[in-house]
N, C-alpha and C positions, 0 to 999 in steps of 0.2 A: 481473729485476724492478728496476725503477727509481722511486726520488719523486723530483718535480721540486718547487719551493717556489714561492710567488707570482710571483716573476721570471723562473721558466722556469729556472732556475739547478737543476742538479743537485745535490740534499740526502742521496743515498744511491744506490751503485752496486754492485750483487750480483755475484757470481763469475761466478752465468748472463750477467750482461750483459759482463764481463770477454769471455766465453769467445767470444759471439755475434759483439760488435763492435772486439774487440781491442786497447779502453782499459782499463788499468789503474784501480782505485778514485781513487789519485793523481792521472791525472792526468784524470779526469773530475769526480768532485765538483769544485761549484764553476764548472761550463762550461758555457754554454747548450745544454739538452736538445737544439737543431735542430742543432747543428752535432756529434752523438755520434751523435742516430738519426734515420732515417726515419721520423716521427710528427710533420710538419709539418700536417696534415690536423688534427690536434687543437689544434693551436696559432695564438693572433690576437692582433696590435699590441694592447696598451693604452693605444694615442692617443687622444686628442678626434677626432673626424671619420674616421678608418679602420676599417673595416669588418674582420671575422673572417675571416680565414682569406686574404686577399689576400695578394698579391708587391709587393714595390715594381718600381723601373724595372729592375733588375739580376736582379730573379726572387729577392730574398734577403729572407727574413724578419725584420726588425726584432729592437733589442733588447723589452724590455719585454713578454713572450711570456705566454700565459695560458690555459688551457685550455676550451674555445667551450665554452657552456649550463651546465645544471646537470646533466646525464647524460648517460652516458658515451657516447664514441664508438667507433669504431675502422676499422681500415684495412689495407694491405697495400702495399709498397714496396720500391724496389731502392737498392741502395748498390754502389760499385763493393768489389770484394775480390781476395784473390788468387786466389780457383775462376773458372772461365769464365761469364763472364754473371754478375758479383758477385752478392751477398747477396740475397736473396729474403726479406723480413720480415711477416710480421703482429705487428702490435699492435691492445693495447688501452687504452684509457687512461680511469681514475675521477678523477671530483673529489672533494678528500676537503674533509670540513667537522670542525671543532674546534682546539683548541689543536695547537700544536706547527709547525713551517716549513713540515712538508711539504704539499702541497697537491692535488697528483695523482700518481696511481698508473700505471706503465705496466708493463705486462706483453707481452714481445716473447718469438717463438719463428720458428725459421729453418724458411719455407713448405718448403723442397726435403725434408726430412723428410716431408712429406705425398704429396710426388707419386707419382702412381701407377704412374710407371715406374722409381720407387727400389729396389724390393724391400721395401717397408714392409708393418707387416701392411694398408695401404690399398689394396696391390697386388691388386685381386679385382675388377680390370673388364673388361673382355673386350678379344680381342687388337686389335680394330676402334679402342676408345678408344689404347690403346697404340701403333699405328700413328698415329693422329693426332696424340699427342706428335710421332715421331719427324718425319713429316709438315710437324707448324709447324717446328722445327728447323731443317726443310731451306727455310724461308720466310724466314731472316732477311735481312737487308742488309749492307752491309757492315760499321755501326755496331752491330750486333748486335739493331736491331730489328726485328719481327713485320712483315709485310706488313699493311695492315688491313684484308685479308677473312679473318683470320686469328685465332682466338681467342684473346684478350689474358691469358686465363690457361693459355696454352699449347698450344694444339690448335685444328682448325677448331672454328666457333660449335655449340653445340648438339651437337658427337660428344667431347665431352670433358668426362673429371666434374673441375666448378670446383670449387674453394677457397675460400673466404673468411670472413676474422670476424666471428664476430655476437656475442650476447648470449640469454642465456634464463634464464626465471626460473626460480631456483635450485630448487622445488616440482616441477619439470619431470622431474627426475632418478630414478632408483628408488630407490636411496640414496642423498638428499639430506642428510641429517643425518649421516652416515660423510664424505661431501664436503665437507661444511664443516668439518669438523675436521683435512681437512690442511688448508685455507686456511692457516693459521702457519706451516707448515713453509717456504712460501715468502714470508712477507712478511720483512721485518727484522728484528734483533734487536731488542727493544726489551720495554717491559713491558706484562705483561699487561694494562692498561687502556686502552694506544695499540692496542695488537693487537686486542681485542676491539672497539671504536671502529670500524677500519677494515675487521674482518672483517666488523659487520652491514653498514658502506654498500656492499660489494662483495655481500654477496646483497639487497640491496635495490633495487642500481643494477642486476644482472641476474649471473648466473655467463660469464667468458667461452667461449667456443664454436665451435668450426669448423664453417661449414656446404658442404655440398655438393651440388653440383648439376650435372644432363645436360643443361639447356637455360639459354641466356641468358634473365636477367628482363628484362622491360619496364616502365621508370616509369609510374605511374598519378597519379601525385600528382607535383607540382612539386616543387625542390627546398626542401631545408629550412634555407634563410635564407643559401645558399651562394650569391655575385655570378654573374654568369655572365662567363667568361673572355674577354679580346678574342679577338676574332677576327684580329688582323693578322698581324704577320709569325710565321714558325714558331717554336712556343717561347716567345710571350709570353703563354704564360698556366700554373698552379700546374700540379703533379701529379693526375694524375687517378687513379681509387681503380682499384688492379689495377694500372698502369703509372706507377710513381714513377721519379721523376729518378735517371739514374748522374750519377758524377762520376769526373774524372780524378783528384779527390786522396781518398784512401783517408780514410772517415768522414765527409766535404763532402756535402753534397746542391748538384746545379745541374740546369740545366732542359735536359729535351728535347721534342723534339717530338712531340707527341700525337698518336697513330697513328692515330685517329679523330675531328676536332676537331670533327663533326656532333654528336656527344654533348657537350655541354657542362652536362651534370648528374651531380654526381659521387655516385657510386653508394652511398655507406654515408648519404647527407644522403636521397637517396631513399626507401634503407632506412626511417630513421628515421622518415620521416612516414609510412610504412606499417605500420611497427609502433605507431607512437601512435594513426594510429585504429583499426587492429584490436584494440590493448588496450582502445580506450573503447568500441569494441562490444562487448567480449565485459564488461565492467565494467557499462554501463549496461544497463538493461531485466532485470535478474534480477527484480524485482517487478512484479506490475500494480497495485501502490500508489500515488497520484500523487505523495506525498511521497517516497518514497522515488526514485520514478524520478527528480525535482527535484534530489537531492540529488547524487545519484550521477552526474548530468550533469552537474552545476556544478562538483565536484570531480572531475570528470576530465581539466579541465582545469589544474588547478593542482597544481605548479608547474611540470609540464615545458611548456606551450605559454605559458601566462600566469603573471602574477603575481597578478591580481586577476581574479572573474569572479562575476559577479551576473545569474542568473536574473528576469525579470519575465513572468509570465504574465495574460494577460486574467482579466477576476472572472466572465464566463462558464467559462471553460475551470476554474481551481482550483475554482466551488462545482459542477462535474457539471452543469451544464444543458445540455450538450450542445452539438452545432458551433457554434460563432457566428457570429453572422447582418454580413453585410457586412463591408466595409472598418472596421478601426481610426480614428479622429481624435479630431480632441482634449479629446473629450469620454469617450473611452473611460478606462476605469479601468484600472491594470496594478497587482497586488500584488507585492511585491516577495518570492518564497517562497523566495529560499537563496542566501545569500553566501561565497563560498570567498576565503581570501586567505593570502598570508607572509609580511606587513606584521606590526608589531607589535600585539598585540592591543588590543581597542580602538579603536585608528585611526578605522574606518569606521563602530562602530555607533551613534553618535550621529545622524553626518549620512543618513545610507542606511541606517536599521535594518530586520531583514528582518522581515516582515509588514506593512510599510507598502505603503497602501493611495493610488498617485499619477496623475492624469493627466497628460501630459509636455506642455511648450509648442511650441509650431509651431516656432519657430526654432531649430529644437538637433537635433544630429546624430540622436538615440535617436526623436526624429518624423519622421524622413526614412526609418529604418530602418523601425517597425514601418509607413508608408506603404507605400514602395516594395519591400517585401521583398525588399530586395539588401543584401548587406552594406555598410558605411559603415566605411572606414578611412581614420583619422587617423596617420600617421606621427608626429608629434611635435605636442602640444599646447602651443602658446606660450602666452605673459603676454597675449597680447591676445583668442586665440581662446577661453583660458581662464575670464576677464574675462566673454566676454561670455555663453559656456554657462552660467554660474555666475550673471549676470545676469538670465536667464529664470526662474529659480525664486525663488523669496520665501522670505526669513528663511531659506536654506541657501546656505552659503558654502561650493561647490565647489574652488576652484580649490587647497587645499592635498591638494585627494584628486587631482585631474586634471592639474592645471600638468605639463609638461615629461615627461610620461608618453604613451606611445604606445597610439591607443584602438582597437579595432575589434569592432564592433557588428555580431553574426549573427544572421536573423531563426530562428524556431522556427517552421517550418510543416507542413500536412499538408493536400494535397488543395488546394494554391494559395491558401490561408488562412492568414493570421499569426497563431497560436496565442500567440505572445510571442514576447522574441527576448532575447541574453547580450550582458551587456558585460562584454567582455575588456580588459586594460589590463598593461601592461608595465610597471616602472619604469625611471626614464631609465638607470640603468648596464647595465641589459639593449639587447641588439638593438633595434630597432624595429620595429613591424610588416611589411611589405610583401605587394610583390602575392602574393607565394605563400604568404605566411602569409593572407594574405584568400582564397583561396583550400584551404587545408587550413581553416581556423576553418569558412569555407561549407557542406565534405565533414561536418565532426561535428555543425553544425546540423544537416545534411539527416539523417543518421545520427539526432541526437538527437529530433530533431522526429517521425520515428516512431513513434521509443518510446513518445514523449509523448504521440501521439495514439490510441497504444492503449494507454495508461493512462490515458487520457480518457476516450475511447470504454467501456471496464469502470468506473469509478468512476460513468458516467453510468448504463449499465446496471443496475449494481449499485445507482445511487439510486431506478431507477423502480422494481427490484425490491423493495427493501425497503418503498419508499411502495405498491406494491399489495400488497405481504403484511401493512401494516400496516391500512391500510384495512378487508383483510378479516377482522381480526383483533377480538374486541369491545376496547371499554374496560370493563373489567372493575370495578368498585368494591370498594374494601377491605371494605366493610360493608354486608352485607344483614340483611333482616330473623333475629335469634336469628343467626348466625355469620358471620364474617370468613373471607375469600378471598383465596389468593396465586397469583402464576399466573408460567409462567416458556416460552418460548420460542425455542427454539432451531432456526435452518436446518441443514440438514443441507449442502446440497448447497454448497459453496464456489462456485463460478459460478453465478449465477441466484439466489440466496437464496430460492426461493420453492416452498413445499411443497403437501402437502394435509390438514396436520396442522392442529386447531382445537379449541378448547374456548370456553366461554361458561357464562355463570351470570345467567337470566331471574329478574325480578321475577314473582311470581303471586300471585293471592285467598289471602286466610288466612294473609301474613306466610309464605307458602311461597315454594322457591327451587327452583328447575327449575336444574341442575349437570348440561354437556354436555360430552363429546369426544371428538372423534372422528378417521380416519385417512383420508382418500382413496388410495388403491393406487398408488403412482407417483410422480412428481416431475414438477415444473418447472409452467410457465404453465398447463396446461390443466385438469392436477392441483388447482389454486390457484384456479382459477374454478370448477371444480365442487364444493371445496370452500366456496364462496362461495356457491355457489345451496344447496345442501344446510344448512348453517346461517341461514341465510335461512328458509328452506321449516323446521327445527327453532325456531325460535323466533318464529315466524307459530304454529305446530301447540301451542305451549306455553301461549301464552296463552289457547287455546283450553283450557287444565285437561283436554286428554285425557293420560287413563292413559297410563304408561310404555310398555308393549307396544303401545297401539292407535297411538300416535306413531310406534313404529318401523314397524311396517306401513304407517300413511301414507306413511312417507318411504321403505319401500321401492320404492311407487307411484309417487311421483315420480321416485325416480333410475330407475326405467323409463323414465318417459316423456318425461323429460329427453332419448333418444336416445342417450346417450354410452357405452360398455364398461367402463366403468370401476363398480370395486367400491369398498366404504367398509366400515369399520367403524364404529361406534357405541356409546356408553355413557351412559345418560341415566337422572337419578336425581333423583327430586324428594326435600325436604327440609322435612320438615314440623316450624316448632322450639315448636308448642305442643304436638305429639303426643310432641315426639321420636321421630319413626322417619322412613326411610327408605325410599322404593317408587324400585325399582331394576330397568331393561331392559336387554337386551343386544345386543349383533347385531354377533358376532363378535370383539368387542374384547376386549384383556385386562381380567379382574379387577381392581378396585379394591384398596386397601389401606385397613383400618379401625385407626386408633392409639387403643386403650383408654386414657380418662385414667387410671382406677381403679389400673391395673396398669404404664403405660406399656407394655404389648406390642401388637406388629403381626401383624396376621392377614391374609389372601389372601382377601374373600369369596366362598365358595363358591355361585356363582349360575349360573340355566341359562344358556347359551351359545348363542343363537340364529343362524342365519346372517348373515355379510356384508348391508350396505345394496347392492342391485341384485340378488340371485340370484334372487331374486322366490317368488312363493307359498311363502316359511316364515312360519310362527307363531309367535310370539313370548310370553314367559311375563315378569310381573311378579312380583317376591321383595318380602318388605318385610321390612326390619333393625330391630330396635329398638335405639337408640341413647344415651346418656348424655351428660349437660352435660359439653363440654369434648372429646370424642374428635374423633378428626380426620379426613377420609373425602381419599384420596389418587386420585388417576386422572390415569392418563398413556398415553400411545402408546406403541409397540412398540419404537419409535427409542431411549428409552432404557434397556429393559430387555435388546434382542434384541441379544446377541454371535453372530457369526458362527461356525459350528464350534462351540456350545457349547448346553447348554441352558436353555429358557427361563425354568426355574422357577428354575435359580443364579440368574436377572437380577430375577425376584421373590423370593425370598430375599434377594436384597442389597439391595434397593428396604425391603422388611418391615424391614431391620436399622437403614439410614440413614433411614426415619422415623421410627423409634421413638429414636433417638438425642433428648435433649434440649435446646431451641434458645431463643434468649431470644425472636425474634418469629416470626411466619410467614414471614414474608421469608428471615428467616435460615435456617428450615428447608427449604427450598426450596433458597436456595443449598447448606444440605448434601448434598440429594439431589443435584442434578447436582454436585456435586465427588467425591463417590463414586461414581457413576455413570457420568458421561461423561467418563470417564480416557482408552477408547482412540484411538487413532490414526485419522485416516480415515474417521471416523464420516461415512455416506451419509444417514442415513437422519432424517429431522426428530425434533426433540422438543419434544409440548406436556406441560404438566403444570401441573394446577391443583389449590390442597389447599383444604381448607373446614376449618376449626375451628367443629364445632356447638355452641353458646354455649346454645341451647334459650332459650325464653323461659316464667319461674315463671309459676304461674297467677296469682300474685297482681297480675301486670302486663296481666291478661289480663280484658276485661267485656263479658260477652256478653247480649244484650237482644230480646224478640221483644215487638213492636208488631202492634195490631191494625189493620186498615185503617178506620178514623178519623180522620176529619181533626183530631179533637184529640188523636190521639196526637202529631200534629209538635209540640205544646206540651209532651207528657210526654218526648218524647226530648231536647230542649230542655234539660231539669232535668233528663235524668239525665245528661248530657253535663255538666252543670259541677256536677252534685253530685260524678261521679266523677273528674274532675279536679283538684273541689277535695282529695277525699280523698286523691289523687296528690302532692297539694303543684303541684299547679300551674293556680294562680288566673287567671296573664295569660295563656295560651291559651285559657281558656273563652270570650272573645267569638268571636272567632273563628272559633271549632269549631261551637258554636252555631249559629251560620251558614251557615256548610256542610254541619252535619247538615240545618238542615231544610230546606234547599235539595233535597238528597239525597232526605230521607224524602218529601216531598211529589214527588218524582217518582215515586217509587215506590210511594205512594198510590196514584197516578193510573194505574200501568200493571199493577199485579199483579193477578193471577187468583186468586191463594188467599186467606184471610184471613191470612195473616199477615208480616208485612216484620220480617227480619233486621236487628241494628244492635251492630258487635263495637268494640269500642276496643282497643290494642294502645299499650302503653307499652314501647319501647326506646330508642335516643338522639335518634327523631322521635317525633311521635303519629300512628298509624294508625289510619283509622277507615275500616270498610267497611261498607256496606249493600248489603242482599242482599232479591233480590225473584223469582219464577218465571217472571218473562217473557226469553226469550233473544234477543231484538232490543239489540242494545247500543245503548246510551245514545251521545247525536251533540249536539255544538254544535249549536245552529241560529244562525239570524241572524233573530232580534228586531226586528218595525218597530218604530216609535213608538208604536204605535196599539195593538200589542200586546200580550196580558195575561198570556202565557206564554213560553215560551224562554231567561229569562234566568239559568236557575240556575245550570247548570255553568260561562257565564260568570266568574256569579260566585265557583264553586270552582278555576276557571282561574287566577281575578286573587290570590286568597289562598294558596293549597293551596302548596307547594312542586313537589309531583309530585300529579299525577291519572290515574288512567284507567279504564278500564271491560273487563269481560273474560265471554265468554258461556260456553255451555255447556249440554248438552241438558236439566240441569234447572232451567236461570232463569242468571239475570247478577248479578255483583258490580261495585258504582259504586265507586273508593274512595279517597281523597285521604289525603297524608302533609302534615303541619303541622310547620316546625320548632318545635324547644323552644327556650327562651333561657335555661336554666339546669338543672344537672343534678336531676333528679327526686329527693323523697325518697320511698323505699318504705316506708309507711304503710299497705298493703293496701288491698283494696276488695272489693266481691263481684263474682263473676265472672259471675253468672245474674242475671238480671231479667225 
């Protein structure tokens, strides 16, 4: 174990390294790390203008030495000694960051320990490999090197298991946490806060590792930022990874000639661009969230390939509307959705803050990129290219983010489409870009841009699903006539969002409320439409005022003849709040829950249970509950009572326990049920659930009137329409109302059959007024000439009325229009018969 200090000057030298390389502590500290060990691979001039890891003209490496990137490398090398065929080394080498000289960490151990014709416990490969050791042996020259159809870690290619260091992350291990606590035993003596410092960035930076292998690897990827070597005379170019330079003076490195100088890509610089994008594969795409995927793409690259790296995706692509339609130009918008950087903070969020919403100007490298989706690399951005990028944009002054920084802009595509694209940026004491770094940034676009587009592709899906599960979902209102509704829904299926779970709560004659919900059998899109036709077809069937049972036999009719296999459940229960009761049908669903005010307890109603919607010819039975101001009538789906493996009445017992709990709104009681309720994991299955608080309406809000067919009753209803109003306390609705009663009454003059026309007033936080007549033709706009003397009434309860409408039924029709109030009623009573 060895640290070198920013100079490359040796700042501490271990017994092991004593024993390896056969300098003393004396007289190594203190001496440049290159001329002690083989770990010139890790080491690069700190000149202006020389490049990492180069030779000069003599093949010797400069003073001023430094350790390449910000993570770690490593290698394998020879030194001459006194065994035959000197020293045989792997290293590894950390950069360390924090107080203190030392600056990198190298850890060397002598490779002939591993070979597998030593006797080591490695010796366990068959005698075929073993002959091939002895085999290349018999290959050497007279210099003592390898013939080059000869493998360069000892054996012919591919019959011989290789050597070499690598890195892996420390997690990787079975006892990783026992592992890391010998780490101390071999770093230096020193204290515990420098030890612990350098222990996390050694599992952080990776654990080092011998790997092994029966066959040569092949580069896939360029190298990573390493020059390529001349090609002239023999010998003029560095060590290559697996065949390091001997020397004639014992501890000296000097150059020999590369036994294969066709490979001019040194093998651990290879490595490492392999292992950085298979790290950002296996990093990015764990979510099909778009944000997250954003995120995790942008920081995958910082800091080991970049310094800086900002994501912009088109405002098709981040809102879900799915592929976008032609080429990008510059009119196209790019939102700017996540910025990674190891600048100091701050820096950038003024000028480039993320969520900004920009289109880019034609003359600037970032509109050449998303045009021609090819990467665009700038090696070094001068005073003047910087000038004038920073020129194109208005009131943002670039160039103290971009000046003297090296740029390179990768597009984000899918399907030959520029989805967005990263800019990547280097600061000038780093490397510079080049062609194989344009080329590796390319490989993690094309890498990232997948992900991307299937967390496009689900966010899009996921949009259309929710927008058709909302559609066919009612708007429900907080306030119907006599009681208040909460309603709460939940998809079951995480893919698709889309069920055949639904409820609904219908306006009806008489200040009643028709309360429905129901389950279609199954999941997904087809489920969801036949849920859509069946609530449709229930609330067509409602307004018609048939009875609970005769409804569900309707609708068992239709879900026949709809054609489809598919069953449903049902539960439909109208709400009558001047009877206070309750008429209640079934057809297969679960029981209701009824929350007594009186008592605060929850009850399971005991009602017949008629067949599934579709099994066809069952009969159906209506129940009718009598019910008290204030109690609360619960119904929901199966989805959230039914645990799997368990039974159903635990999930109504626990449904009975968390409504009766005490909640300050409906809202909020609601929210308790599903928090006690949909705890577990996994959950498949939808849940609707809708609660009714019946509030009941007092008779004293309540005036009921029967007119004879006279046409001077439209005058008597007239006066009693604002006598009872006024008894209500509410004077400035009687014009109004007036109005529209005898618009009403005079229709129904004209078309009833018996002697007598219906006329109810209903005071809650509107006024309701309905007239009722025994002709069952519903009442219809017409369209009124000029010329003519009838027609115009419901116009005119159209133009006043808030809400109106008309509802039949086999024994006559109710006409009947709601009037806002403009101030809250005082209850002064009235009579309820006239």
């Amino acid at each position: 174990m060895v640290v070198v200090d920013g100079d490359g000057l040796v700042s501490h030298w271990s017994t092991g390294a004593r024993r390896l390389f056969g300098h003393s502590r004396d007289e190594a500290v203190g001496q440049p790390a290159s001329d002690l060990m083989p770990v010139a691979g890790a080491l690069a001039r700190n000149e202006q203008g020389v490049a990492h890891g180069t030779y000069d003209a003599d093949g010797e490496l400069g003073p001023g030495l430094h350790l390449r990137g910000l993570y770690p490398t490593s290698g394998r090398a020879k030194v001459s000694g006194p065994g035959p065929g000197g020293l045989d080394v792997l290293w590894w080498a950390y950069p360390l960051v924090g107080p203190g000289p030392g600056r990198h960490l190298f850890l060397a151990a002598d490779a002939a320990r591993f070979r597998a014709d030593s006797g080591t416990p490695y010796d366990q490969e068959t005698h075929a490999n073993r002959d091939a050791h002895r085999d290349a042996d018999a290959h050497r020259d007279a210099d003592g090197n390898r013939d080059a159809d000869v493998d360069r870690e000892g054996g012919a290619r591919g019959d011989v298991l290789r050597v070499s260091p690598g890195f892996a992350l420390h997690t990787e291990f079975p006892d990783s946490d026992a592992l890391a606590r010998r780490l101390p035993d071999i770093l230096p003596n020193m204290g515990p806060a420098e030890s612990g410092r350098i222990i996390a960035q050694v599992l952080e930076l990776g654990y080092p590792v011998l790997e092994f292998s029966h066959q040569e690897r092949v580069p896939v990827t360029p190298d990573w930022g390493v020059p390529r070597r001349a090609q002239g005379r023999a010998g003029a170019g560095g060590p290559r990874s697996g065949t390091a330079p001997t020397d004639t003076v014992p501890g000296r490195l000097r150059r020999t000639a590369a036994p294969r100088p066709q490979l001019d890509l040194e093998y651990a610089e290879v490595r490492e661009r392999l292992e950085f994008l298979n790290e950002v594969s296996g990093r990015i795409g764990s979510s099909l969230d778009l944000a997250t995927t954003i995120r995790e793409v942008t920081s995958a690259a910082v800091p080991r390939f970049t310094d800086f790296a900002g994501t912009h995706l088109r405002a098709a692509v981040l809102a879900g509307e799915g592929f976008p339609d032609g080429p990008p130009d510059v009119t196209t918008v790019w939102h700017r959705v996540w910025v990674e950087h190891n600048d100091e903070p701050g820096r950038w969020d003024d000028t480039v803050p993320v969520g900004e919403a920009i289109a880019f100007p034609e003359h600037t490298p970032f509109f050449q990129c998303m045009v021609t989706g090819e990467p665009v690399l700038i090696p070094r951005i001068g005073e003047e290219m910087g000038n004038r990028i920073s020129g194109e944009f208005e009131k943002r002054d670039l160039r103290p983010l971009i000046n003297h920084r090296s740029m390179l802009l990768v597009p984000l595509k899918a399907r030959d489409v520029v989805l967005g694209f990263m800019v990547l940026m280097r600061r000038p004491d780093r490397e510079p870009f080049d062609d194989m770094d344009r080329t590796t940034g390319a490989e993690l676009a094309a890498r990232a841009g997948l992900v991307l587009d299937n967390a496009r592709m689900y966010t899009h899906q996921e949009n259309v699903a929710e927008t058709l599960q909302d559609s066919m979902l009612p708007r429900v209102g907080p306030r119907m006539a006599g009681c208040d509704i909460a309603t709460r829904y939940l998809p079951g299926a995480r893919l698709g969002r889309v069920g055949g779970d639904w409820f609904d709560a219908v306006k009806l004659p008489g200040s009643r409320t028709a309360l429905v919900v129901g389950d279609v059998m199954g999941h997904g899109l087809k489920s969801a439409a036949m849920m859509g036709q069946l609530r449709t077809a229930v609330r067509t069937m409602a307004t018609m005022e048939m009875p609970p049972a005769q409804l569900l036999r309707n609708l068992d009719d239709v879900a026949q003849r709809l054609g489809e296999t598919y069953l449903a459940t049902c539960l439909y229960a109208v709400y009558d709040p001047i009877r206070s009761e309750l008429q209640i049908a079934n057809a297969g669903h679960i029981p209701p829950v009824l929350v007594r005010a009186e008592d605060g307890g929850a009850d399971v109603l005991d009602l017949p249970t008629g067949a599934p919607i579709g099994v066809g010819g069952v009969a159906f039975e209506t129940a009718t509950v009598r019910v008290r101001q204030g109690d609360r009538l619960v119904l929901c789906t199966d989805g959230l009572v039914e645990v799997r493996g368990a039974d159903i009445g635990d999930g109504l017992a626990a449904l009975c326990a968390s409504a009766a709990h005490p909640a300050a709104s409906m809202d909020d009681a609601c929210d308790a049920i599903i928090r006690a309720l949909n705890t577990r994991d996994g959950r498949k299955d939808d849940v609707a659930l809708l609660m009714a608080r019946l509030n009941g309406i007092p008779g004293a809000d309540v005036a009921e009137f029967q007119l004879e067919l006279d046409p001077r009753e439209v005058a008597r209803a007239r006066r009693l329409v604002r006598g009872q109003l006024s008894a209500w306390g509410l004077p400035g609705a009687a014009e109004s109302a007036e109005l529209m009663v005898s618009e009403l009454v005079t229709n129904a003059m004209n078309h009833a059959r018996s002697h007598r026309v219906g006329l109810r007033l209903v005071r809650t936080d509107a006024l309701l007024c309905e007239v009722l007549d025994d002709e069952p033709a519903p009442a219809a706009l017409l369209d009124a000439g000029a010329e003519d003397e009838f027609g115009r009434g419901l116009r005119v309860v159209s133009s006043l009325a808030r809400e109106w409408g008309s509802s039949s039924s086999a024994r006559g029709k109710t006409v009947w229009f709601e009037q806002a109030l403009t101030r809250t009623p005082t209850r002064i009573g009235g009579p309820r018969t006239g």
